[in-house]
N, C-alpha and C positions, 0 to 999 in steps of 0.2 A: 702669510696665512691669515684668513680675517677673524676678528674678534669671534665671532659663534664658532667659528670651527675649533680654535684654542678654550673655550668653553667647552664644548660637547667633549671634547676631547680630555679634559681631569673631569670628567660624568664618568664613572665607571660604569652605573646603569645605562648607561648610552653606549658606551664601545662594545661591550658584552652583546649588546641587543644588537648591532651592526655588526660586528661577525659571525653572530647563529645567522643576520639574515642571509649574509654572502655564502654562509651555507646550505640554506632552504634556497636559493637563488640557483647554486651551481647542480641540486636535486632535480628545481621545476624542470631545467634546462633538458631533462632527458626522463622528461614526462612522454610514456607511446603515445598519447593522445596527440600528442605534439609534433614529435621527429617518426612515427610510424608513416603516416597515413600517404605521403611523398614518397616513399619505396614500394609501394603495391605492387606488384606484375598483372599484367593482363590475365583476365579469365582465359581458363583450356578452351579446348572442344570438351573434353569428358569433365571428370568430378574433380573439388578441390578438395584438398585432404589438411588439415592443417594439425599440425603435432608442435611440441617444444617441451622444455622446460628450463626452470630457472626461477629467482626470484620476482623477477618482473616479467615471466611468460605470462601468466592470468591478464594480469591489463596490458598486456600489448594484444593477448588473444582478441579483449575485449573493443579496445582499437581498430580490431582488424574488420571483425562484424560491424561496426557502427559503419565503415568505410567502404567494404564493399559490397558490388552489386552482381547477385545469385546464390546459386544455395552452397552452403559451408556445413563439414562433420569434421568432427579429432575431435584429440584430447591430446592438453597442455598438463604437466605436472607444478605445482610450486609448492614453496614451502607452508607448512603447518600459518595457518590466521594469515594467507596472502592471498586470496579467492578473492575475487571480485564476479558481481550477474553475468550472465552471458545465456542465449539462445541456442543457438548453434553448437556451440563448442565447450565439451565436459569437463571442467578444473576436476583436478584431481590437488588433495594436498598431503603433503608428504615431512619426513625429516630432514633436517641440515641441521649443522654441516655432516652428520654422521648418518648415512641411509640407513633406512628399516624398511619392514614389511611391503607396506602403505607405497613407498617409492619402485620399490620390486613389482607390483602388481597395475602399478601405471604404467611401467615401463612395457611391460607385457600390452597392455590396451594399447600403447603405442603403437609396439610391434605390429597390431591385429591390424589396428590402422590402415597402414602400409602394405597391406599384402596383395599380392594378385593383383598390384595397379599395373595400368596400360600403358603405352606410349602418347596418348592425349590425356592423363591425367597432369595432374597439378600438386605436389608435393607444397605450401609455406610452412617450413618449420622456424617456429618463434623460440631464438636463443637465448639465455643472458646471463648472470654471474649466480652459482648454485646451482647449476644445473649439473657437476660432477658428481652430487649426493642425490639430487633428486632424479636423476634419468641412471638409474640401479641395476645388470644386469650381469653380475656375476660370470664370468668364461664357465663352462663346463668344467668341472672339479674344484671350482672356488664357491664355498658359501655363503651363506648374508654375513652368520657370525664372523667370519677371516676377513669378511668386506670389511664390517664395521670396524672389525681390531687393526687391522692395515690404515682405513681411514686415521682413525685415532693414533696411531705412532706417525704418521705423515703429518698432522698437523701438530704434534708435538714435537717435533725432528727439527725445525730450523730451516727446512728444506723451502726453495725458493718456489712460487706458482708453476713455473714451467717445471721444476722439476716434479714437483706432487703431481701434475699432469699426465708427465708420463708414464709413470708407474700405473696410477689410473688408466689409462687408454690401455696398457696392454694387459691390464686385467678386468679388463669389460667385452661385453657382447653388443655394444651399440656407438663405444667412444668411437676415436681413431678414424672416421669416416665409417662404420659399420655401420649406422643407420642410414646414412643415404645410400649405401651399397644396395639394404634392404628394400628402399625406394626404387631402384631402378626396375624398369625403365621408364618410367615416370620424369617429369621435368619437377627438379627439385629449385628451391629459392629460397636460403636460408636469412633471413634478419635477427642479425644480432648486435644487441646491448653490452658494449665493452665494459669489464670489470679487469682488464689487465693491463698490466704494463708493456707499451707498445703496437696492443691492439692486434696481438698475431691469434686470429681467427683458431688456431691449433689450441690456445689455451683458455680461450671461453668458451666454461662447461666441458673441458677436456675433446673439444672438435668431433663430434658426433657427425656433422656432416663436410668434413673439409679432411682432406688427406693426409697422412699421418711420415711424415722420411725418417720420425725416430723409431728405433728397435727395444726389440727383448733387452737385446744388450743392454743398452741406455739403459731401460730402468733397472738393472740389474749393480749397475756403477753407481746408480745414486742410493737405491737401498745400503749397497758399500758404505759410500760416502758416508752417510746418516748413521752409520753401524744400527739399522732398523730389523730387529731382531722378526722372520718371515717363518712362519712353516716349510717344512722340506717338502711338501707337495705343491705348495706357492714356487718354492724356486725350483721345484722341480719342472712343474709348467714355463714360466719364464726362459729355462735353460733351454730346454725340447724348440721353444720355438712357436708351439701351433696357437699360440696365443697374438701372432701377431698382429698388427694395425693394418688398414689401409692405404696402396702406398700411391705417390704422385703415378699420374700416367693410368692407372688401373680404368678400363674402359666404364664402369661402371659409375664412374664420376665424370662423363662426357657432360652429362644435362646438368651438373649440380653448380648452383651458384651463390654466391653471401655476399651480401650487404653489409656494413655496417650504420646501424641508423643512429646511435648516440654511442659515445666517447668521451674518455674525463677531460679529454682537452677542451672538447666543448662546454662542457662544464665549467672549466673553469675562465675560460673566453669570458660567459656570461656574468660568473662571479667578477671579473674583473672591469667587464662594463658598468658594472653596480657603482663598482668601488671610485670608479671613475667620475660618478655620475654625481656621487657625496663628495666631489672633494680631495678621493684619495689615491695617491699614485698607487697603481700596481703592477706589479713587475712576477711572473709567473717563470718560477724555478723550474716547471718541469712535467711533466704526467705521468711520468712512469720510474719514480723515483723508491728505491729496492733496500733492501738489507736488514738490520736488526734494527728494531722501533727504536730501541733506548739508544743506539749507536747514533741514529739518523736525529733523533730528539738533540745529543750533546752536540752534533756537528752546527745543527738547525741555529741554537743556540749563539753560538761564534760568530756565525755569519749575521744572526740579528743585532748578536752587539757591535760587528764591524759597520754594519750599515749606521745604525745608531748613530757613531762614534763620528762620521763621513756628512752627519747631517745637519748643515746649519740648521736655529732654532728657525729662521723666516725660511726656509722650504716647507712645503707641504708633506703631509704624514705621507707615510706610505704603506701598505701590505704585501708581504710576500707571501705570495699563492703558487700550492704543488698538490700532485696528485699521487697515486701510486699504489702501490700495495708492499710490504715491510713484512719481515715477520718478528714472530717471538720466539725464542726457543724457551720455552716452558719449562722454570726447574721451581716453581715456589705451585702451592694449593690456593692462587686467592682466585680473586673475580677480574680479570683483565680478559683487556684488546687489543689489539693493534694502534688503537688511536689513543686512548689512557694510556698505554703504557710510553709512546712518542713523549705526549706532553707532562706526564710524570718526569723524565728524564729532561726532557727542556726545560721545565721550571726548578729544578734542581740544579741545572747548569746557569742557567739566570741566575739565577740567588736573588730574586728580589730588581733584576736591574731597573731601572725608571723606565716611565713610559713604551713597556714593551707586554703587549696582550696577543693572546692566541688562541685558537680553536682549531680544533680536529676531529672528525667524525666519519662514518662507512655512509654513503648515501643510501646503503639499504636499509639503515634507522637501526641497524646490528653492530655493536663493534664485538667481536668473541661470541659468543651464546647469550649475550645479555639482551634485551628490550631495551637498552641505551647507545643512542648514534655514536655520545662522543663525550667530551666534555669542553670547559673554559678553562682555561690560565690569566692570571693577572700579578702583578709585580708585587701582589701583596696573601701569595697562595701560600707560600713557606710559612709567613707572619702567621698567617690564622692557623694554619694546621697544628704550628709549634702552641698556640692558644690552648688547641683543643688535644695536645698533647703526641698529637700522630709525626712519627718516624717519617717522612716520605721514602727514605731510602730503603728503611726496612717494606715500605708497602712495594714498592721499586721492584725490591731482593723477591719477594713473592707472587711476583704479577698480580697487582690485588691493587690494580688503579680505577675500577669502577667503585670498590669504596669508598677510596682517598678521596674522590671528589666528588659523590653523594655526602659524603659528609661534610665538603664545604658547600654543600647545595651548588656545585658547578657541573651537573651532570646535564648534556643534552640529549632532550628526547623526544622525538620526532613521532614516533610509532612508525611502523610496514611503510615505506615512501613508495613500493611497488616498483621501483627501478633500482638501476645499479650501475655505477660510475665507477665505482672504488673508492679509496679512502682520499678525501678532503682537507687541505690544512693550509689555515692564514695564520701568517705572523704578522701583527700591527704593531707598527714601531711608529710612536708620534713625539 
């Protein structure tokens, strides 16, 4: 390893700044402006209709006008401060992760979209991660309020993406394939921006337009599961059945088709070109890597000190890069995420070990409800916190990791990145 790199390398200001960049890298990587414009379909005979939503629906909408040629109407929903200009095509913005009003009353303009198309029309509906809060249409006998409350015990449950999924699809009027149903017969073309693990088109934005083989039942076992406490008119719906999804084979999905146009693998493909590119081995664990943050933080941990341990001093550093989506099960009042609360528990499992740095963040520049992507770790994050007097275990116990590390000023923050990968994480072991 040559002299500068063993330099840059005890810079702490220097490693810090090459892992936010490998994560502003694996963000660009699934910029619409970028990975849209190569999946376009051919103009109809009739009109093109262009609907979606999600957190990066607006600028792929925005993508979509700049690239194609004739005339374009819809409306996209995204989240609240994620609009970007457009001509053609009406942003609407709405809540996440928990639907309101505002998301109800897009979903409706969606609907109107959609209706009365012909068989030479042109359905592109623009998918991507958040689109299960923001494309909002309650089943008949379900209200916003029971939406909102059901949202909120599902994301405080522990319950895995696919499974909050399906509970969601079978209590919606557009999940499940329902809105492409609504589309037919119209040639539908759906492009979507993966935020999940494995990339199964059913669980980005809860499949609105891709066909649904799970049932009532299902989500009926995972409310079990979760012991997720439901009104008896919710399982009463559920039980009955007339709630359910759209299933494989249903003629109504002859014309419908999905793309996917950006993926966390891609993402981290490009992170790992970067890393390549300075110097540093990288070796990529995964894309779709699941379960409890702080579980997957202590495992993360072991395997960084085993590499460690495995690494003459004359090799070259290396980073280990993964993707994924993890949950928390929520039992403390702080301010955490999915990606603080990872590296909360891996620097608590570190203890300080030498030469081992990390970042992890949401590429939608959101970890939880916060306006913070993510944060840093460094071999010296226990030292200063114990300085400034803070517990990490008790912040740990609370989910309250976006303080722990505003308060070592190691919080990173991106603002709206307009796309979405899922969640991001380098371990650098030098």
């Amino acid at each position: 390893m040559g002299t500068n790199k063993v330099r840059e390398l005890n810079d702490p200001a220097w490693v810090k700044t090459f892992l936010v960049d490998l994560f502003r890298t694996a963000i660009d990587a699934a910029d619409p402006h970028l990975c849209l414009p190569a999946f376009l379909p051919e103009p109809p005979k009739g009109k093109t209709v262009v609907i979606g939503a999600g957190k990066a629906s607006a600028k792929m909408a925005q993508a979509l006008e700049q690239h194609w040629k004739g005339d374009l109407s819809g409306v996209v929903v995204t989240r609240y401060d994620h609009a970007v200009p457009t001509k053609q095509i009406k942003i609407i913005e709405a809540s996440h992760p928990v639907p309101d009003e505002a998301g109800m009353a897009a979903t409706q303009q969606i609907k109107n979209c959609v209706a009365n198309l012909s068989e030479d029309d042109l359905v592109i509906c623009l998918i991507s991660g958040g689109g299960s809060a923001l494309l909002v249409d309650p089943v008949p006998g379900l209200d916003l309020v029971q939406k909102q409350a059901i949202n909120k015990a599902l994301l405080r449950s522990g319950a895995s993406i696919d499974e909050m999924n399906c509970v969601r699809r079978h209590l919606s009027s557009v999940k499940g394939g329902k809105l492409a149903a609504l589309c037919h017969p119209a040639q539908v073309v759906s492009l979507l921006i993966s935020d999940v693990p494995n990339d199964n088109f059913l669980d980005i934005a809860s499949g609105p337009t891709v066909p649904d083989p799970t049932t009532c039942a299902d989500a009926l076992r995972i409310i079990d599961r979760y012991d997720i406490a439901l009104p008896e008119n919710v399982l009463e719906l559920l039980r009955s059945g007339k709630t359910e999804t759209v299933k494989p084979g249903d003629p109504r999905m002859e014309r419908v088709t999905a793309k996917l146009i950006a993926t966390p693998q891609m993402s981290l493909d490009a992170a790992a070109q970067m890393a390549r590119s300075a110097g540093v081995d990288a070796l990529i664990i995964g894309d779709a890597l699941e379960g409890e943050s702080s579980e997957l933080g202590r495992s993360m941990a072991e395997t960084a000190k085993h590499v460690a341990s495995r690494q003459p001093i004359s090799e070259r550093p290396c980073v280990l890069l993964s993707g994924g989506e993890t949950t928390v099960t929520v039992k403390g009042d702080g301010r955490g995420g999915r990606n603080v609360e990872f590296l909360l528990a891996l620097a608590i499992a570190l203890d300080g070990a030498s030469g081992i740095h990390a970042v992890a963040g949401d590429t939608d520049g959101i970890d939880g409800i916060e306006e913070i992507a993510g944060a840093y770790i460094s071999p010296d994050t226990l030292k200063r916190s114990s300085l400034l007097a803070m517990d990490p275990n008790a912040y740990l116990a609370n989910n309250d990791g976006h303080s722990f590390f505003e308060a070592l000023d190691d919080s990173v923050i991106t603002g709206p990145t307009l796309t979405n990968v899922n969640d991001f994480r380098a371990i650098l072991i030098s």
